[in-house]
Every structure is written in structure tokens, then in C-alpha cells.
N, C-alpha and C positions, 0 to 999 in steps of 0.2 A: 413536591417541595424537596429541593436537596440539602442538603447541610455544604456550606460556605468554604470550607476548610480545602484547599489547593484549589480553589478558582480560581478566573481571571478577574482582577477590580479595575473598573474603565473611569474615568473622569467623566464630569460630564461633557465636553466636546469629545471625549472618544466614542461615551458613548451615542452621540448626535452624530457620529461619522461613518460607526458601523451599523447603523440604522439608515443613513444618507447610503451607505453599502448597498444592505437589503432593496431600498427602493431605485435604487440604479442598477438592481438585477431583475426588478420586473415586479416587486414587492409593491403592492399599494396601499399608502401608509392607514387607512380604515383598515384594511387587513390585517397588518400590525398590529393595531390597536384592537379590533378584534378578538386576535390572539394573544393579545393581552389580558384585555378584560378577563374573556372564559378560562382561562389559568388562575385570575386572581379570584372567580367566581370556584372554581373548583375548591381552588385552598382554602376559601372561607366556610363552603357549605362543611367541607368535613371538620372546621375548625368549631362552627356554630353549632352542629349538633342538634341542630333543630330548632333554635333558639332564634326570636328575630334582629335583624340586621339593619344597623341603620349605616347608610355612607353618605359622608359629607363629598360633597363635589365641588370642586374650584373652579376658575374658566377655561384652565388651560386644559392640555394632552393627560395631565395625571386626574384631572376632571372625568375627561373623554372614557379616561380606563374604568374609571368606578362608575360611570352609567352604562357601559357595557356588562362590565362585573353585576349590576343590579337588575338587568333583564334577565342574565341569563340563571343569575339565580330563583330571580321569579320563574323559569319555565322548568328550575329544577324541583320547585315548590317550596324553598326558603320562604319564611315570610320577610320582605325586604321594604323598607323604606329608601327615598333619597332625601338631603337635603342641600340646599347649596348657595353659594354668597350672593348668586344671580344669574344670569345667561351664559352660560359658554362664546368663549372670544373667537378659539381656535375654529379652522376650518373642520379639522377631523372632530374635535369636540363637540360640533354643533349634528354634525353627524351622528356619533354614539346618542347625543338627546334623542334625537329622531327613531333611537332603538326603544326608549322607555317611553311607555304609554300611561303608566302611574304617575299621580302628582306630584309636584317637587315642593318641597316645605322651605321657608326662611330659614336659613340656620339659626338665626338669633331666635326664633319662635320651635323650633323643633323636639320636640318630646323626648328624653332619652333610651338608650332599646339595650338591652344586655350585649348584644354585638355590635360596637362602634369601628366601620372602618373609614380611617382616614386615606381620602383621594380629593386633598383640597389642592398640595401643591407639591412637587418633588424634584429633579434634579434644577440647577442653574440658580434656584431663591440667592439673591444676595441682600436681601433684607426684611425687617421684622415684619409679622404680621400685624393689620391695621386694629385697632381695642377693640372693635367685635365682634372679629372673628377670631381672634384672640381667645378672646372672653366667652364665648357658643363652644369653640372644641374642648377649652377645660371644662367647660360646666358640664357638658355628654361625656367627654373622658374619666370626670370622675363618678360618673352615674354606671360607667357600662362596666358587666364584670370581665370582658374581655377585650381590651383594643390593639388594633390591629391596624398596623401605616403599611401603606400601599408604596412603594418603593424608598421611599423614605418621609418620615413624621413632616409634618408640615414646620418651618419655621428652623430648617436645619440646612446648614450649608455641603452643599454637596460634597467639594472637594476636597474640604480645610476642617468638616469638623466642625467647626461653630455653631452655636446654638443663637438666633437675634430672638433674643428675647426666652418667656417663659414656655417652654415646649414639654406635652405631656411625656408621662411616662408611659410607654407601652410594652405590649407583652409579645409580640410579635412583627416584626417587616420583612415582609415581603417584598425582596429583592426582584425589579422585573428584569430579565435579559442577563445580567450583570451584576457584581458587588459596587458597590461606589465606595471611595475612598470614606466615606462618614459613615460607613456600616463599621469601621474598624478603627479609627480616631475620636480621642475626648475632644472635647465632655460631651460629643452627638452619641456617639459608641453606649454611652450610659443609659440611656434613653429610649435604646432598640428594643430592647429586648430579645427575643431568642431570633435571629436572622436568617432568611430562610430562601431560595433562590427559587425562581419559576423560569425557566427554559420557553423561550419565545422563540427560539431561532438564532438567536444573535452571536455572531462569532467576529472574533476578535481577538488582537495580539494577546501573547500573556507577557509581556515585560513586565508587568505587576500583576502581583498573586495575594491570595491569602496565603498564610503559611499553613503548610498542611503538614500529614506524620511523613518524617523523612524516612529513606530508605538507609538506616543505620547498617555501617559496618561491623560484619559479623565472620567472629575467627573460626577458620577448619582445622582438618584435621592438620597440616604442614603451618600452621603458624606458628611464631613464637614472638615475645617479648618485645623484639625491635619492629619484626613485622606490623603489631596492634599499633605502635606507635611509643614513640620516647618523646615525655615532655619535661622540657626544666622550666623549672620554677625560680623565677628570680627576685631573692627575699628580701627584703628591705629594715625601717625602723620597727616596723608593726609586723612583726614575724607572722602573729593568729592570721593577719588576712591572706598570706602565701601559705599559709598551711591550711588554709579554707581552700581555697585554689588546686592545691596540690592534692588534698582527697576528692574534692569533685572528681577531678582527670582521673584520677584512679578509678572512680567510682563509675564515671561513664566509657569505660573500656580502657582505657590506656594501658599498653602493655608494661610498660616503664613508665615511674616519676621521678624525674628526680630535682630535691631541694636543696638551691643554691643559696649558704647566708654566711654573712662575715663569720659566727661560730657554730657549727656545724655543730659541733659536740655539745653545745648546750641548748639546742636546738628542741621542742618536743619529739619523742622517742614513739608515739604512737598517731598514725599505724607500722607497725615496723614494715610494710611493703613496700614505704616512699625511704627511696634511697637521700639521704641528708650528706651534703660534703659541703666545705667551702668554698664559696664562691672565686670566680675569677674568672677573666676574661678567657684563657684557652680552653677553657670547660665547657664553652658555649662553640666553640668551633666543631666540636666533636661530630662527625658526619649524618653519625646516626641520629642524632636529633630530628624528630617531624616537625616539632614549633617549640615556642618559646612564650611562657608566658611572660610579661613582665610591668608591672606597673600595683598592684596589689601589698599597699603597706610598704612599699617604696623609698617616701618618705621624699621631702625638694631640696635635700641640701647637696654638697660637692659629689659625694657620696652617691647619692642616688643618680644624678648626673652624669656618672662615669660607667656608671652598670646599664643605663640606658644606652650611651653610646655602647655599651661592647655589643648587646643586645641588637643595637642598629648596623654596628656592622659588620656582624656574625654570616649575615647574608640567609639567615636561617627563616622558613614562614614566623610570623611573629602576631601573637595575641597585645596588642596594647591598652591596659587597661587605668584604671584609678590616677595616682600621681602622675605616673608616666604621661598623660594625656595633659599634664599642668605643665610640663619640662619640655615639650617638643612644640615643635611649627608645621605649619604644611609642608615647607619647603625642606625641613629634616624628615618629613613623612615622605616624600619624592623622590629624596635622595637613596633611600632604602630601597634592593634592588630584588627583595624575595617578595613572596605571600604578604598582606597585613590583613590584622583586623582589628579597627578599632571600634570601643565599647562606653561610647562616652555617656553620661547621664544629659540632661537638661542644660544644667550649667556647665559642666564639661566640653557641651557640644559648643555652645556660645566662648567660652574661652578661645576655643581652639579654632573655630572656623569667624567668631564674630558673632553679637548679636544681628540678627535679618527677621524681617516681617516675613509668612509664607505660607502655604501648606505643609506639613512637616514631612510627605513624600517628595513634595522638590526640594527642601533645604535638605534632604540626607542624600538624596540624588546629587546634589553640585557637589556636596562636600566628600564625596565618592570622588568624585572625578576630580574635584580638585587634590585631592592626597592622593590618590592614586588606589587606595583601601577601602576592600570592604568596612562600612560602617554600620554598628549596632548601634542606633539612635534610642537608646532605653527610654521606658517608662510603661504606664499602664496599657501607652498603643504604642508598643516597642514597633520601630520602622530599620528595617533592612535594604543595604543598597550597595550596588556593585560600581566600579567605575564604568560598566558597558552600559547602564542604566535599570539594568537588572532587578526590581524591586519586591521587597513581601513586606505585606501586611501583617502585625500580628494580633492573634481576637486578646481581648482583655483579661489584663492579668490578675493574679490571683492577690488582691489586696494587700493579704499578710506578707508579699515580699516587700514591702516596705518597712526593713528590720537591716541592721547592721550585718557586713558581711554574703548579703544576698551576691553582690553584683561579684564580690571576688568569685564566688560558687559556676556564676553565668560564665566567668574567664578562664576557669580552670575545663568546664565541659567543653566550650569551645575549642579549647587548645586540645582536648583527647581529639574531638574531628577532624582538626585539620592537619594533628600529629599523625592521622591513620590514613589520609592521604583524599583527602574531601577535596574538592574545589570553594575557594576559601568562604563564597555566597552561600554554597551548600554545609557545608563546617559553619556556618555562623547561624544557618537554618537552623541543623539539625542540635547546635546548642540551646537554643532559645527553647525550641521545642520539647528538648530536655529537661529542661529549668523548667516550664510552666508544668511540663505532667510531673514533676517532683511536688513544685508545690503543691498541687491538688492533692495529692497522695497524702501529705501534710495537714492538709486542713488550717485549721485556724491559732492563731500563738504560737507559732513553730520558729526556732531559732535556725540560723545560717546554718549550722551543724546537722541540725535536722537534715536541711534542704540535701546538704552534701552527700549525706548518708542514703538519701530516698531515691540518689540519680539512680544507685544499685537494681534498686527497685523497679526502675520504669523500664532497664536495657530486659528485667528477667521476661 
């Protein structure tokens, strides 16, 4: 079993293609599925521990895998039941039966066992399960003390995340070949429990990843200040949320910060290692500059309006965060001819790009390509996405950043990355990744402040 963290995550037609792969190189799909099974038998016996097993079986190929998985733990001497909604449909499915020589039980009449694995249905579901089988997997779900989905929980949408209907909580999935886009999007993501990957063979692009620990930039002996990176800070009505901004950067490496606001001088005075001047457009020309933050307490009136233009056309990499993402268009996002990144939340993303129906990796994918900007699609399954199509997943976040000031915290790390000379998919990576081991390090009730101060903690 691997831990998930910089895989590849295939949809489910990629991943029906790099399997159509396999069997176009000589693979026969029982083979497959074979090698399927005895992986997910593998992971179960050391998960069961001795304890007996029961797996529900569907008709289809996610069927096929769990009565392979239930011979071969019968001949590892698990004690294993099966149960299942009726016949297997699929051709390879009817196959794997042919491997189990034990009875198969009704679901709806099935006993329940301390090891419940679910292999009723997995990728492609585009709708609810029927009230009986419904109603059989929670009643053994909540019997079993440990349950376990076979690539993904039954009754969850592959690609999008979706839950039709009521879907147990489980404590582990078992990822086959692949991540799927629902091992790392709400409210499926909720549901997984600890996600876990079995290598079958299957290979495949990585245009989409999970996000995994980046390779942060780290100063030598010839470094100095401008080298690490110079970020301005451009401050707006709500000064606190540029000064949340402006210690993250410092706090996640930035060699230079400096905070740009109408009064400088009345400005907060701590930490005295972020440089405070007044703002103005030739301040932001200044070469040495790596990015720029700008949109954090902001503010939308003429004012904020004018600082955003100098910001756009400074020509400098540019972090676009909070207000700022209220004052622009795509088409001012185009016209900008350096680095971008924008960091929109939920309804930010809907402002700016429009509400759309979707999976939320192809709506952060167009809306890349349409501005031209890496996009941070925040939330609990923050989605990352480049204009080449470039995409990462991120695992779920740590609840408590749901507190005022977080997302300035996400803007100011980002801007250290891309000030120190990242590529602006990887600087928008390795902020995220920043931000989420901050919070953990935090724990629970913890204020923006906190966060800020904890990025110190994660670079030590």
C-alpha cells in the first residue's frame, strides 16, 4: 500500500484507457483483474489481522476484483465470506466467480463480519444506489469495526466528487492502479478515509497529481536577500490582511518584504524585518522584485483600482489574491504579460470566471487557460491548474483554516515561491503545501497569525 501524496490521479476514461493500454500490449484483462484482486487481498489480510472478512460483490469489474480478492484470501487462510446483489454481468467478472468455490450470500440477508470490504461498484457510477443495496451496505457498515472500499466506496462519483445518495463512512480505500479525482474532492473525499494506492501495473500520464512535499528553495553559502527573493506587498483599506501576507513571505523564506500602503509611517511597526514605505506606482517597477502580491485588504473603490492597475502593469510575476480578484476580468488577466497566480475562493472563482456546472479539475483547468494564470481554486479540496493543463490535487484540509485571514497567509507563501524563482504551478504547489503543514502544526482554534508564524516552523 503507498501513500497517495505525488501520484498520478486518472479520471475514470483515463483510467479505462491506460488499461485498454495494458491489454493492447498483450495484457489479458482476467490477468488484470487477477492482479488486482491478489493486491487487494494482500492489503486486506494485513489489514484484518486475523479477523474474518466479509466482501460485498457487485456485477460488474469492481465485483470481479472482490471475488478474486476472497479466494485468495481463502488460500491465505483469512477467514472470508462473500456476499453479493446477484450474478456478475461482466464477462471478466463471471470469470473471477469461477475462482470462488464458497457460497455467495444475499446481501440483503448477510450476517455482518468485523471486516466489511466494499467491491459492490467503483469508477463511472453516475447514480444512486437502488434502497436495498442501499440499506444491506449501511446496516454491515455499521456492524463492521473496520471498513474498507475497494477503489472507491460504492455510490460515489468518480470524477466530480459526488456523493448519490447516503454513502458509508469508511476507514480505508483502496486505490486500484490509480488515484481518482474523488479520492481528493468533497464531500466523496469525507468518506475515504485513510487512502491508500495498490500498484497493478498501470501507467499513465501525470498531467494531474496529488500534491505531494515540494522541493523548496533552500539559501547557500553565496546568497543574499534579493537572491531568496523580494516581495511587495500591496496594501490596501484593511492594512491586517497585507500584514498577514507580508509575515507569511517572510516566514516561508523570503529574502526581502516589502510593505507598500498609503501611510507607511502609521503603518504596524512589528516585525521590524518587513520593510513599510509608501506606496506608489514606481516602487513596483523596481527590478529586483520576484512577485508581487496584491489584492489582500485591498479594498474596491478608485483607490484600490489604481494600485491594481500599477500592479498589472508593472510586468512583474504577480500573486492575485482577495479584492483584487473582484476588480479584474479575464481579459485584464490576459493582458498581463508576466507570471500570474490567482487564488480565488468558491465564490471568487464564480465571479470571475462565471457560475458553470462541472467537475471542479476541469472548471480550474478552462479557467487556467482562459486567464492565462496559474489558478489556486481554494477550499477543503484546494484544485491547482496551469494554463498547459497541468493539474494537482490537494488531500483535505485542515478544517480550522476556516478562520479570517487564512487565505491572505496562502498569498503571502505563495508570493515567497515565486519571488525565489519557482515556476509559477510549482510556487503555487509548494504554497499550498506550505499553508496545509502550517496548519497541522497548529492544530485546532488557531488564528491567521498563528498560521503565519508556523510557515517558519515547517521551512525549519
Amino acid at each position: 500500500m503507498i501513500p497517495v501524496a505525488g501520484q498520478t490521479v486518472l479520471s475514470a476514461q483515463g483510467m479505462r484507457a491506460a488499461e485498454q493500454a495494458m491489454f493492447d500490449a498483450g495484457i489479458e484483462p482476467t490477468a488484470l483483474m487477477q492482479r488486482a484482486g491478489e493486491a487487494v487481498a494482500q492489503a486486506v489480510a494485513r489489514l484484518a489481522t486475523g479477523r474474518p472478512v466479509l466482501i460485498l460483490c457487485g456485477p460488474g469489474n469492481n465485483g470481479g476484483d472482490g471475488y478474486v480478492a476472497a479466494a485468495t484470501l481463502k488460500r491465505l487462510g483469512v477467514p472470508v465470506r462473500i456476499a453479493a446483489t446477484g450474478e456478475p454481468k461482466s464477462d471478466n467478472a463471471i470469470w473471477a466467480r469461477g475462482l470462488w468455490a464458497g457460497p455467495v450470500e444475499r446481501l440483503e440477508d448477510a450476517e455482518a463480519a468485523p471486516i466489511l470490504v466494499d467491491a459492490l461498484f467503483g469508477i463511472g457510477l453516475s447514480r444512486a444506489l437502488d434502497a436495498a443495496t442501499t440499506t444491506g451496505l449501511s446496516r454491515l457498515a455499521q456492524s463492521a469495526s473496520l471498513r474498507i472500499a475497494l477503489d472507491l466506496p460504492s455510490g460515489v462519483g468518480s470524477d466530480d466528487g459526488r456523493l448519490f445518495g447516503d454513502v458509508p463512512r469508511f476507514d480505508v480505500t483502496l486505490a486500484l492502479g490509480a488515484v481518482k479525482p474523488a479520492h481528493l474532492l468533497q464531500p466523496a473525499a469525507a468518506v475515504m478515509g485513510a487512502v491508500r494506492l495498490l500498484d497493478i501495473g498501470v501507467s499513465a500520464d501525470d498531467h494531474m497529481r496529488v500534491l505531494g512535499k515540494p522541493s523548496l528553495p533552500e539559501p547557500d553559502a553565496l546568497s543574499h536577500k534579493y537572491s531568496r527573493g523580494l516581495v511587495a506587498i500591496v496594501a490596501g483599506s484593511m492594512s491586517g490582511a497585507s500584514e498577514l501576507a507580508a509575515i507569511a513571505a517572510a516566514r516561508a523564506g523570503a529574502g526581502y518584504v516589502l510593505h507598500l500602503s498609503d501611510h507607511a509611517e502609521k503603518a504596524g511597526a512589528s516585525p521590524h524585518a518587513i520593510v513599510r514605505r509608501d506606496f506608489s506606482p514606481d516602487a513596483l517597477m523596481d527590478d529586483r522584485i520576484g512577485a508581487i502580491v496584491v489584492g489582500p485588504g485591498l479594498g474596491r473603490d478608485d483607490g484600490a483600482r489604481a494600485k491594481l492597475g500599477a500592479a498589472m502593469g508593472s510586468g512583474r510575476p504577480l500573486v492575485i489574491d482577495g479584492d483584487a480578484l473582484r476588480l479584474i476580468d479575464v481579459e485584464g488577466l490576459r493582458a498581463h504579460i508576466g507570471p500570474k497566480i490567482l487564488t480565488p475562493h468558491g465564490g471568487e472563482f464564480a465571479h470571475l470566471f462565471g457560475e458553470a456546472d462541472g467537475a471542479k479539475p476541469d472548471l480550474t483547468r478552462q479557467a487556467a487557460k482562459r486567464s492565462g494564470a496559474v489558478v489556486v481554486h481554494k477550499g477543503a479540496d484546494t484544485v491547482i491548474a496551469a494554463p498547459d493543463g497541468r493539474t494537482i490535487l490537494c488531500p483535505e484540509a485542515n478544517a480550522w483554516l476556516s478562520t479570517a485571514g487564512t487565505g491572505d497567509v496562502l498569498a503571502g507563501a505563495i508570493g515567497a515561491m515565486l519571488a525565489a524563482g519557482l515556476d509559477p504551478v510549482d510556487a503555487a504547489a509548494a504554497g499550498v503545501w506550505l499553508h496545509g503543514q502550517a496548519a497541522r502544526r497548529c492544530g485546532r482554534a488557531f488564528i491567521a497569525d498563528d498560521l503565519a508564524d508556523a510557515l517558519s516552523a515547517v521551512r525549519g
